[in-house]
C-alpha positions, -999 to 999 in steps of 0.1 A, spaced: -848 246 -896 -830 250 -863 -804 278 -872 -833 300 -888 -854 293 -860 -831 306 -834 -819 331 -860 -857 344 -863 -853 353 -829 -828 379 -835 -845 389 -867 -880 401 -844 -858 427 -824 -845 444 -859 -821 475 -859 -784 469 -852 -790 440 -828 -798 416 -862 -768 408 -874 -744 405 -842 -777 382 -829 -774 360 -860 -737 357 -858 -742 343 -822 -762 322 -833 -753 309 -863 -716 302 -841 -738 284 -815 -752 263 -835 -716 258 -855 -710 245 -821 -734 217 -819 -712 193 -813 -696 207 -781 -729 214 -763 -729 172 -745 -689 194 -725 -714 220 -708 -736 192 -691 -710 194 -658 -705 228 -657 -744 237 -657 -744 208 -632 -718 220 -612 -736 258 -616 -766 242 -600 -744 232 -570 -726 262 -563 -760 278 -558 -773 255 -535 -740 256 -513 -740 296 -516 -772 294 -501 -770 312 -465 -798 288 -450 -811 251 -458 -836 253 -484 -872 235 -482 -861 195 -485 -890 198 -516 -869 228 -532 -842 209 -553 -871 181 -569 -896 208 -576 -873 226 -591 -864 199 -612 -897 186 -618 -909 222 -631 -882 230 -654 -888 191 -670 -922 197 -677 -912 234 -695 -884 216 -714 -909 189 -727 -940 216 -732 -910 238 -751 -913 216 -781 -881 198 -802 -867 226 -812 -859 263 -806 -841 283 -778 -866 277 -753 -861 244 -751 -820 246 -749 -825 272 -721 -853 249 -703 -829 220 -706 -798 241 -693 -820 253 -663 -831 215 -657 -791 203 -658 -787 231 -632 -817 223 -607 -800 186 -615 -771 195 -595 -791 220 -572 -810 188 -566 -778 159 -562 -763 182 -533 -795 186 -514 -800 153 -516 -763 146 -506 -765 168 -476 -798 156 -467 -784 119 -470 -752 125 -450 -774 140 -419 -743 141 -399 -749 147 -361 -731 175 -351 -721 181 -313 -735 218 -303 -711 222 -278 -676 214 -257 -676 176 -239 -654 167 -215 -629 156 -208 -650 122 -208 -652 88 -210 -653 80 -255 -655 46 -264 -655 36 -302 -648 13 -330 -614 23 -348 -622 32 -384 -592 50 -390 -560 54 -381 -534 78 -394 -499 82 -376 -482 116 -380 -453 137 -368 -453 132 -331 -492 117 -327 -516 98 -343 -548 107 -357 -576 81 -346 -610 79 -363 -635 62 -344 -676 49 -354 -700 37 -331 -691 61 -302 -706 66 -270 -690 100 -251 -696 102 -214 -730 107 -205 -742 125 -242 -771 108 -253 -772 87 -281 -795 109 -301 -769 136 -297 -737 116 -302 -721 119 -335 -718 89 -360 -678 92 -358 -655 113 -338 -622 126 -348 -593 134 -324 -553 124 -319 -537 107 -292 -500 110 -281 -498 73 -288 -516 40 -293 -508 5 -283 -489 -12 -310 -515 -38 -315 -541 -16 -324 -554 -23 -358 -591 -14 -375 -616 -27 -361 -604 -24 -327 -629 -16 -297 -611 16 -276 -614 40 -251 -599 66 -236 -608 102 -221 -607 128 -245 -623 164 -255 -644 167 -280 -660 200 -296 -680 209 -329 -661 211 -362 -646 245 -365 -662 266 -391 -641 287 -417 -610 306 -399 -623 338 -422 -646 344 -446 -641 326 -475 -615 309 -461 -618 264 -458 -647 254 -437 -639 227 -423 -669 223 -407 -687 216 -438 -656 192 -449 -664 173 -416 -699 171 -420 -695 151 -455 -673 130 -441 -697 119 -411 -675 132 -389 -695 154 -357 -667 160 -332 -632 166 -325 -608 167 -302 -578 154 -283 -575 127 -256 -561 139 -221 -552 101 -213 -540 71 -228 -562 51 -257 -570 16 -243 -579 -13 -267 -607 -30 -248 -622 -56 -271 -622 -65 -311 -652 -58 -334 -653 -90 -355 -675 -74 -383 -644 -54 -393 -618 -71 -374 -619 -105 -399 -628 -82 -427 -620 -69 -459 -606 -39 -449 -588 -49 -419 -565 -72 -445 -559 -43 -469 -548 -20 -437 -525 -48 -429 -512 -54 -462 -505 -16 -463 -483 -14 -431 -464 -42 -439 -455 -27 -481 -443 10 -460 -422 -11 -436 -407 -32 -460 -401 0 -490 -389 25 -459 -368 -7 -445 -349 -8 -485 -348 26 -484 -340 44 -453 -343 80 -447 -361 109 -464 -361 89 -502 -381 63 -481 -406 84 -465 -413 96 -499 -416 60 -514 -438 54 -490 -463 81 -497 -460 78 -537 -466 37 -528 -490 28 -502 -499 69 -491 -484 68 -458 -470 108 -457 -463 102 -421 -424 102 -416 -419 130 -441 -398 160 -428 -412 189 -422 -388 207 -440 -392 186 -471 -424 193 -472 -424 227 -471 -394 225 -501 -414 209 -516 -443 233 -514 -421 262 -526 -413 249 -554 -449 236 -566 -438 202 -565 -462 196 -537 -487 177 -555 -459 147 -564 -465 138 -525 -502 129 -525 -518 104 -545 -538 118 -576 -550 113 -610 -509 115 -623 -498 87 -602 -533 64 -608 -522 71 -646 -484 66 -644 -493 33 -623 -517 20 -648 -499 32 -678 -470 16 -670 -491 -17 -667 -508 -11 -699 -481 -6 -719 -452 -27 -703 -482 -52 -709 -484 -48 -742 -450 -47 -752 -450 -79 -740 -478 -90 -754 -469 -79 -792 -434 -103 -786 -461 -127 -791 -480 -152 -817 -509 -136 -797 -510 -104 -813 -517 -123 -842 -550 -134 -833 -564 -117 -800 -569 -80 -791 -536 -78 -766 -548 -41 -766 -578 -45 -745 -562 -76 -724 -536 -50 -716 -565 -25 -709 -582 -47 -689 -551 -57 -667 -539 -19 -663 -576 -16 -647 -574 -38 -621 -540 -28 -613 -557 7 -609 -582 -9 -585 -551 -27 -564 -534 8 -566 -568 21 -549 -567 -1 -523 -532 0 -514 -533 38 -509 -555 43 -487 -585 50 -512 -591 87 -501 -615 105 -519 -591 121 -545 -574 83 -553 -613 71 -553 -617 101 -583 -589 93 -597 -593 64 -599 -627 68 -617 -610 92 -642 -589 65 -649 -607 36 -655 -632 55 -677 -600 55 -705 -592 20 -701 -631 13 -701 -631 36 -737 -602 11 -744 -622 -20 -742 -655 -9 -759 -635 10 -791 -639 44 -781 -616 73 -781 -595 73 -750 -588 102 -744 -611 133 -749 -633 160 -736 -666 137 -734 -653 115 -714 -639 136 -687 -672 154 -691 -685 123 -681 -661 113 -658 -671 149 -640 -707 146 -642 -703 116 -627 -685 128 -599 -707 155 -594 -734 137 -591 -721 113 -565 -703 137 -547 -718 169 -555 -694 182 -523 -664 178 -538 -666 203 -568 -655 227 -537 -628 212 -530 -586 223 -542 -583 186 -550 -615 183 -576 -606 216 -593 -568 214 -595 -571 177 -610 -601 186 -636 -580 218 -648 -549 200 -655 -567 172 -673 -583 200 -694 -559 219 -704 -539 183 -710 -567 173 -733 -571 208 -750 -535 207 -762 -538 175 -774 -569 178 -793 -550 204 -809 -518 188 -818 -533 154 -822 -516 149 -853 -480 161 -842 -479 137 -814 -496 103 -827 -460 87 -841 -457 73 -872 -462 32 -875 -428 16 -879 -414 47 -857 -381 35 -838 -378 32 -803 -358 72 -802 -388 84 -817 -415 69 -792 -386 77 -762 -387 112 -776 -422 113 -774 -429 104 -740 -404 126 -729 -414 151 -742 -450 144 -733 -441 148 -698 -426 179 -697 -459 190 -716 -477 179 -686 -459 193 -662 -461 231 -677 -496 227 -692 -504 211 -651 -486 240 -635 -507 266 -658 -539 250 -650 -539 246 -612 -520 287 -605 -554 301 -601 -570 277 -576 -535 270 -558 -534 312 -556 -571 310 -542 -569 282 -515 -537 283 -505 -528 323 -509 -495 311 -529 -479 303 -562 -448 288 -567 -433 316 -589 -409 287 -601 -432 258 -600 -430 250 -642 -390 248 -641 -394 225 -611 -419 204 -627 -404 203 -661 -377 178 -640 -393 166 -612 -426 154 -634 -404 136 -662 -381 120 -630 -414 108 -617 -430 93 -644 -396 80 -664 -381 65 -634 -396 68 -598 -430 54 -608 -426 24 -631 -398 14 -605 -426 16 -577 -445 -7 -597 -416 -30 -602 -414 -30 -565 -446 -44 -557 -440 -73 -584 -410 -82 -569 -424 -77 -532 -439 -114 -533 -405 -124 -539 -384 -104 -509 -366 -88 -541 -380 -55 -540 -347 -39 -528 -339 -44 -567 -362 -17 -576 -366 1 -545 -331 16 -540 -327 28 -572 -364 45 -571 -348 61 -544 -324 78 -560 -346 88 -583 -368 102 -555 -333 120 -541 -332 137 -570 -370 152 -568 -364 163 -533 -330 181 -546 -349 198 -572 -375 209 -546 -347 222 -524 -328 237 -548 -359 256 -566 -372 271 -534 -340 285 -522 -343 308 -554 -351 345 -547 -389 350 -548 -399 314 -553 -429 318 -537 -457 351 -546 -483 354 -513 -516 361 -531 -542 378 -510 -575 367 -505 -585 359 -538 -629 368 -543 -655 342 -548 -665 361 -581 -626 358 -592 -623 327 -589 -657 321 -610 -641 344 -635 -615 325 -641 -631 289 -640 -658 298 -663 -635 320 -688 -609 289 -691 -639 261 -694 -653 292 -725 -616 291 -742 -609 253 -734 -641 241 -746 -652 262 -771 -637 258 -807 -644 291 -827 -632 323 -824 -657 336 -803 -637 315 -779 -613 341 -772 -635 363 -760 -632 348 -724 -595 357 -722 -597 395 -703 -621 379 -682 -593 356 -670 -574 381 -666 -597 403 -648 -600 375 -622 -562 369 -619 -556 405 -613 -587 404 -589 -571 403 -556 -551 432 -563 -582 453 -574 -597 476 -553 -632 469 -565 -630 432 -561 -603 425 -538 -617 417 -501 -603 431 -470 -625 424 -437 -625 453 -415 -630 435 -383 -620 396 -375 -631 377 -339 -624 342 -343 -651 321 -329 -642 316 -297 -635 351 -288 -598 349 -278 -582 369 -309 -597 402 -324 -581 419 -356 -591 454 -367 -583 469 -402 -557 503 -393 -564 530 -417 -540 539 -451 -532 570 -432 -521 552 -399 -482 544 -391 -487 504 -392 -514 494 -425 -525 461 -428 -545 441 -398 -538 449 -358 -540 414 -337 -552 420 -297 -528 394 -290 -498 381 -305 -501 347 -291 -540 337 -289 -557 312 -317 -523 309 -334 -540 288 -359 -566 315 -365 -543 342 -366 -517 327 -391 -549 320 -418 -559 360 -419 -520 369 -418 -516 345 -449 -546 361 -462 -540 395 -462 -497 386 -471 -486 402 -440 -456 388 -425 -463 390 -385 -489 402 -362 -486 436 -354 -501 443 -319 -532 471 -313 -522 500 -298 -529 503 -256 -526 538 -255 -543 572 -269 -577 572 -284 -586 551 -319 -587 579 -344 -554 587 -332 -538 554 -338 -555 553 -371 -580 528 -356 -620 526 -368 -651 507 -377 -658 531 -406 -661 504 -430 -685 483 -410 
């Protein structure tokens, strides 16, 4: 009854359009069982219009919405095409909905204009030391003589140094300048301003004296958190004190998630060569962590008379979870670990009830989930870089399912051979997925990123990790030197690979500002091959490659004319194709360096080429004509 009543649609329009209706149809409806993948993408299409919004709708807009579309879905009746398009316009006015209701919810307090310097006194939230300063987060502020109505929830600024017995918690002050967020450097470009505002943060700065701990805040001080902060120096000064050197900053940013003493120049190696994402905390090192749990766990386990008699599987499970959650805690439980972790303990959660592990509903799940909670973070490189590997990761296996499920009574070669091999899968499928959204936030691909990876990823999750883990067992013992050294040569061996694979020639392609509607193209095109089963499938493949070749297009690529940065202190002007010098003219070459270096990036050019001082404009190939 359903496929001829959305095929009796096609039939009413007759003529040629008949038959090519009914075949979309009838493939639709072949597709039944993949509709349940859709619900976070119309989710996350609901989002994307509420953030592309260029003012704050009605606070009524996102629930009326949603309210009005219900009541059409349920007046649509059971069956038919109204009633998937009325419930595809309600998922979408779902999200439209979750972010309004997230923005209105944060309500961050933002400060309008530049304070001080002056007197900022505040309860330590956070506290992050870098290369040469510290980065202090502070809650319950008061800033000189602002009043409290106008005084952000937290502030946000660094500080040459801090006493050494300043932990969370801590009561401080200290003379500082504050001002507003900065908004995006170009357009298009990251706002941080709107990054700021999720995060409750309404100011930020620098202090211009030295930060003073004044008192102790007992509600944090004998809390929770102030233990795990603890606990967390005292695992990076112990893993950077058994391995000294660059292997050790690295261990302690794979460990606890302390990037801190990590050389610049490793960094940007690392960078280069695509190998970047091994430095921050994600969904590969929540799984490699738990993994190794789960099934070091259950090797054990099966030695056993237990596994005669009691599910080991879902003991191991349910150990490899909480493991996760320690993992959480210990590094620093940012918002991508906090995702991760989520994404994680959704499979081991599948584990204990008897589901399928691994597959598209439940990261369809896991997304909507996350989408809903945090309906921000869908625009975000983190979200999208982690949700297109584990796609394309789950694609392939759905596909070759049967290839890589090893026979029972397999020997140990085989199951080695299968994990390794697994890895390096990962690591090109990974490197595939993320290109696009690493090429439109960061205006870069690794050219060589998939040859680095195809080592570095098997290095990590063969040796590096499950030695990390190994570490923290033996910690309670003072023995953790036992696995900590040699993780360090396996983390010796990663930083080589990095160094080596961005010395190449042309390791790194500069991407030019890749366009909004590229960057849907391509999302939307791989979730319509990825998700999709038939062959109709396939269809979405020139429309990826439409959007890859986007920035390079005249008609989609975007060049601004004219750049001011906010403050007024740089201006760059677009010189003609027929002028000596192409590309952007700065009217400095030393003003908002920060600024400056985004649009350079941005447009792939090299330096700043100064504005002419003499003759007229039109002689110097200088004008406004595209304004």
């Amino acid at each position: 009854m359903r496929q001829q009543a959305v095929i009796g649609i096609g039939e009413e329009r007759g003529g040629r359009l008949t038959l090519p209706f009914a075949w979309l149809a009838g493939t639709f409806l072949a597709e039944r069982s993949r509709w349940p993948l859709w619900l976070p993408v119309l989710l996350g299409l609901g989002i994307a219009g509420y953030f592309a919004m260029p003012l704050e709708p009605p606070f009524w807009a996102g629930a009326s919405a949603l309210l009005a579309i219900g009541v059409l879905a349920r007046l649509a009746g059971p069956d038919g095409l109204a009633r998937l398009m009325a419930i595809a316009l309600a998922t979408m006015a779902l999200g439209f909905a979750a972010a309004q209701l997230r923005t209105a919810t944060i309500g961050t307090v933002m400060l309008e204009k530049r304070v001080g310097p002056a007197v900022l006194q505040g309860r330590v939230i956070e506290m992050e030391a870098r290369t040469g300063d510290w980065r202090l987060t502070v809650d319950q502020a008061s800033l000189g003589r602002l009043e409290a109505g106008k005084t952000p929830r937290r502030l946000r600024f660094t500080a040459r140094s801090v006493p050494p017995d300043l932990r969370l918690g801590n009561i401080i002050r200290v003379r500082a300048v504050l001002r507003p967020p900065p908004g995006p450097a170009a357009p298009g470009a990251f706002d941080f301003q709107r990054h700021a505002f999720f995060e409750g943060i309404g100011g930020v700065g620098y202090a211009v004296g030295a930060v003073e701990r004044i008192a102790e805040s007992e509600a944090l001080s004998a809390g929770f958190w102030v233990a795990v902060d603890e606990m967390r120096r005292q695992v990076t000064a112990r893993i950077r004190a058994a391995v000294p050197g660059e292997a050790g900053s690295v261990a302690a940013a794979l460990i606890t998630g302390d990037r801190a003493a990590i050389d610049e120049q490793t960094l940007q190696a690392m960078r280069d060569s695509g190998l970047a994402h091994l430095l921050s905390i994600s969904g590969l090192h929540m799984t490699l962590v738990a993994g190794t749990v789960f099934f070091a766990l259950r090797f054990l386990l099966a030695l056993t008379p237990l596994a005669l008699r009691w599910p080991i599987k879902k003991w191991a499970a349910a150990l490899a979870l909480l493991a996760a959650g320690f993992y959480l805690l210990l590094s620093g439980t940012t918002i991508p670990t906090q995702r991760a972790f989520v994404m994680t303990g959704l499979v081991f959660i599948a584990v204990l009830i008897d589901r399928v592990a691994i597959s598209f509903r439940l990261i369809a799940w896991a997304a909507a989930l996350v989408l809903l909670v945090l309906p921000e973070s869908m625009l975000g490189p983190s979200f999208q870089m982690s949700f297109a590997a584990v796609l394309m990761l789950i694609a392939f296996y759905e596909a070759n399912r049967d290839r890589l499920i090893s026979p029972r009574g397999a020997g140990p070669l085989r199951w080695a051979g299968l994990y390794m091999l697994g890895l390096v899968i990962t690591s090109v499928l990974a490197t595939i997925g993320t290109t696009p959204f690493s090429a439109y936030h960061f205006n870069q691909v690794a050219v060589y990123g998939t040859a680095a990876n195809m080592v570095a990823v098997p290095l990590t999750g063969i040796w590096v990790m499950p030695l990390g883990v190994l570490a923290l067992l033996l910690m309670p013992l003072g023995l953790e030197s036992w696995a900590l050294v040699p993780m360090g040569w396996g983390i010796e061996g990663i930083i080589a690979t990095g160094s080596e694979v961005a010395a190449w020639p042309g390791a790194v392609l500069a991407v030019p500002a890749v366009p909004d509607v590229a960057l849907a193209m391509v999302s939307l095109g791989g979730l319509w091959l990825l998700l999709w089963r038939r062959t109709w499938r396939h269809a979405a493949v020139p429309v990826i490659v439409l959007g890859m070749a986007a920035p390079w297009l005249p008609g989609l690529a975007e060049h601004p004319v004219l750049l001011v940065d906010e403050e007024g202190r740089l201006v760059a002007l677009r010189a003609l194709k027929e002028a000596p010098a192409s590309g952007l003219l700065f009217s400095s070459g030393l003003a908002a360096r920060f600024t400056g270096d985004v649009w350079l990036r941005r447009e792939t050019q090299e330096r700043r080429r100064l504005m002419p001082r003499q003759g007229s404009g039109e002689q110097q190939g200088l004008a406004c004509d595209g304004l």
